[in-house]
N, C-alpha and C positions, 0 to 999 in steps of 0.2 A: 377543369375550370368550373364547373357545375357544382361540384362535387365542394370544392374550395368554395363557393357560394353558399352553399347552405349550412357546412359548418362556421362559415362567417355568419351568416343570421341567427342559427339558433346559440352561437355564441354569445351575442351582442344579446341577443335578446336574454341567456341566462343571465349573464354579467349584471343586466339594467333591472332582473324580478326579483334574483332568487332572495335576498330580503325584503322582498315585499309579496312578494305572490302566495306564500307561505308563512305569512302573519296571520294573528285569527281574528285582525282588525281591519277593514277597507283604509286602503292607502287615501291620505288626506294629500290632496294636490290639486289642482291646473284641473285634471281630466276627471275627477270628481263629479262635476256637473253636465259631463259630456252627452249622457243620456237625456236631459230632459230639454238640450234644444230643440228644436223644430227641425233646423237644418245641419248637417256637419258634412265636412269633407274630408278628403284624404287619396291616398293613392295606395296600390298594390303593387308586387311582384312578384314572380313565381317561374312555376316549370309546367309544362304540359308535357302530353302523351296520347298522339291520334290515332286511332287505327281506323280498318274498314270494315261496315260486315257487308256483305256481297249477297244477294238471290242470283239464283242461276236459272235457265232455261233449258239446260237439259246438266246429265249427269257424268258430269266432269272434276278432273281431282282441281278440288280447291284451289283459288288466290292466292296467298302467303303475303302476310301482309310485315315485312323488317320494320317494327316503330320503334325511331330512336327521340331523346325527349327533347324537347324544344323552349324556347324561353318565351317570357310574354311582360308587359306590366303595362299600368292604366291609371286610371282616375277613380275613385267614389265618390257619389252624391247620395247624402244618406237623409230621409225625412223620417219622422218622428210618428207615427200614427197615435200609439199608447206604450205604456209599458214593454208591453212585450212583442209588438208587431211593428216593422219598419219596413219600407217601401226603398228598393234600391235600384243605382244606374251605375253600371260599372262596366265603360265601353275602354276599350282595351287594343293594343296592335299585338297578334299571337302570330313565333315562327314556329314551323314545323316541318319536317320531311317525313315519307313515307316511302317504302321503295316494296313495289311490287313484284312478286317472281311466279312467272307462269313457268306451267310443267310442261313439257313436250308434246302431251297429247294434244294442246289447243293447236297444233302447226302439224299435224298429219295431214296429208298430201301436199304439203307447202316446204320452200327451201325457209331457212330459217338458219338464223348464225345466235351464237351467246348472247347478245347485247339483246335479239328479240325476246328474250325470254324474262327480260330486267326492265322496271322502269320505277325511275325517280319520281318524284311526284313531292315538290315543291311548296308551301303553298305559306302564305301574308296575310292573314285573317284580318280585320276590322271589327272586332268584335264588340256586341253593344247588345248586354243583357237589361233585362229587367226582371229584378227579383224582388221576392215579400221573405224578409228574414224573421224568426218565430223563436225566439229568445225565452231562459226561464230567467227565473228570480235570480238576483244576481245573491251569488255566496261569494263575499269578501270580498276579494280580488279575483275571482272567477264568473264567467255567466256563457255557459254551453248555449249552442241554437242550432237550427236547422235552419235549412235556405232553398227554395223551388224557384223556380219559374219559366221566362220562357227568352231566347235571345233572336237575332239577325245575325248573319257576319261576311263580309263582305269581302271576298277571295280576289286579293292583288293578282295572283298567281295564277289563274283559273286557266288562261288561255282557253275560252270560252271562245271570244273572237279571231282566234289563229282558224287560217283556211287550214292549215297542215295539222295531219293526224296520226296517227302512231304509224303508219305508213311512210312516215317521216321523223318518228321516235318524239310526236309529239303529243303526251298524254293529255284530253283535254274535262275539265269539271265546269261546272254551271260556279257563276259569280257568286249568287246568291242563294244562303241557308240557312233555314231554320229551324232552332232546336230546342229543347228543353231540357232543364237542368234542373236537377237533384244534390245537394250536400250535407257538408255538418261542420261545424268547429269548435272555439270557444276563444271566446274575450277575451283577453289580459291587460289589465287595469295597471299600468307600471307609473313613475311619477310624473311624467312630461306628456306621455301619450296613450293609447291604449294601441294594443298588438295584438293583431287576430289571426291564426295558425287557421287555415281549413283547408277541406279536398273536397271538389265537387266532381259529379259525372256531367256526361254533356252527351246526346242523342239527338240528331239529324232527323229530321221528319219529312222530306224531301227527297225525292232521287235526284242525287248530282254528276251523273257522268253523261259526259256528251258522245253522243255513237260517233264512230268514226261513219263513213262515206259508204264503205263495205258493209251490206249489212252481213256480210261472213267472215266480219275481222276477227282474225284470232283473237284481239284483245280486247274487243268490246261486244264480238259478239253471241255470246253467250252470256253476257252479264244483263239481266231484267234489273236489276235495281243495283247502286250501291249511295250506300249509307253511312256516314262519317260518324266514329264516335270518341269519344278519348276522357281523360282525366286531368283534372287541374291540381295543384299544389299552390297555393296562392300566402304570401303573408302581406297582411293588410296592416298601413299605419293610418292611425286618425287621430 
């Protein structure tokens, strides 16, 4: 289905450029003027891809972290600064799974079956960046940019609040996290709208795992820190 997704988009979207994207003249339309409002809006959708990166407390074989890719899409609110610098909000619902696989050593001197060595890990973002996007001269039907800044996101999923803990096979992460974010993409200027293809990174700045009870859980306790990161895919209409 994913898969079937995205060559439906970039279908539609060759279908609706390739004589215009590829003219040596800016497409005269509707979205012509779109750069010099103040305000504009629009919405997104895309794919993500979360992983973890882990600190340890002592010297043990690695996490494993299965990332399989997730979907997402949202709103944009886009303001105008100048030319080439816009201020944006593009708060978002992101789904995801991660599934964690511990190696045997974390359960030496402990009984231990399959399913302890496996955990799912869920997780319903809320997501709500704020970015400054840094745009060049626009060429024709083209105008490349970069995009930073910094977001919130608000984990439906966290069971932060659950009494039970991996002792109970219930993995548990902090509600709330903050990231920063890095991309790049480019404009496409077509006649009704403009269409923006980008991929950002995303970096947690927070430690969000909640200890279990044990502080000699197998599963949390040799972990000092873990830290969400992953990659967006995003195509934007405005």
């Amino acid at each position: 289905m994913k898969h079937f997704c995205i060559i439906f988009v970039f279908l539609f979207a060759f279908q609706s450029s390739s004589a215009q994207l590829f003219t040596k003249e800016k497409v005269a339309n509707s979205v012509d003027n779109i750069d010099q409002k103040f305000l504009t809006w629009g919405y997104f959708i895309g794919f993500n891809q979360y992983d973890f990166n882990f600190d340890y407390n002592e010297n043990l074989k690695d996490i494993l972290v299965d990332k399989t890719s997730g979907f997402h899409l949202g709103l944009i609110g886009d303001m105008r600064i100048n030319d080439y610098l816009n201020l944006r909000l593009e708060p978002g619902v992101f789904f995801t799974t991660r599934n964690l696989e511990y190696d045997e050593s974390y359960f030496q001197g402990t009984e231990f079956n399959d399913s302890d060595l496996l955990r799912e890990v869920k997780s319903t973002y809320v997501h709500i960046p704020l970015l400054l996007k840094v745009s060049t001269k626009r060429i024709n039907n083209f105008k490349p940019f970069i995009v930073g800044g910094v977001s919130t996101a608000l984990n439906l999923s966290s069971n932060q609040d659950n009494p039970n803990d991996n002792s109970s096979g219930e993995f548990r992460m902090t509600k709330n996290t903050y990231f920063y974010e890095l991309g790049f993409g480019i404009d496409l200027y077509l006649q009704y709208f403009k269409f923006t293809p980008s991929i950002r990174g995303v970096f947690s700045m927070n430690d969000e795992i909640i200890k279990d009870m044990d502080p000699n859980s197998p599963w949390t306790g040799n972990i000092s820190k873990m830290q969400t990161r992953g990659v967006f895919i995003n195509f934007t209409f405005q």
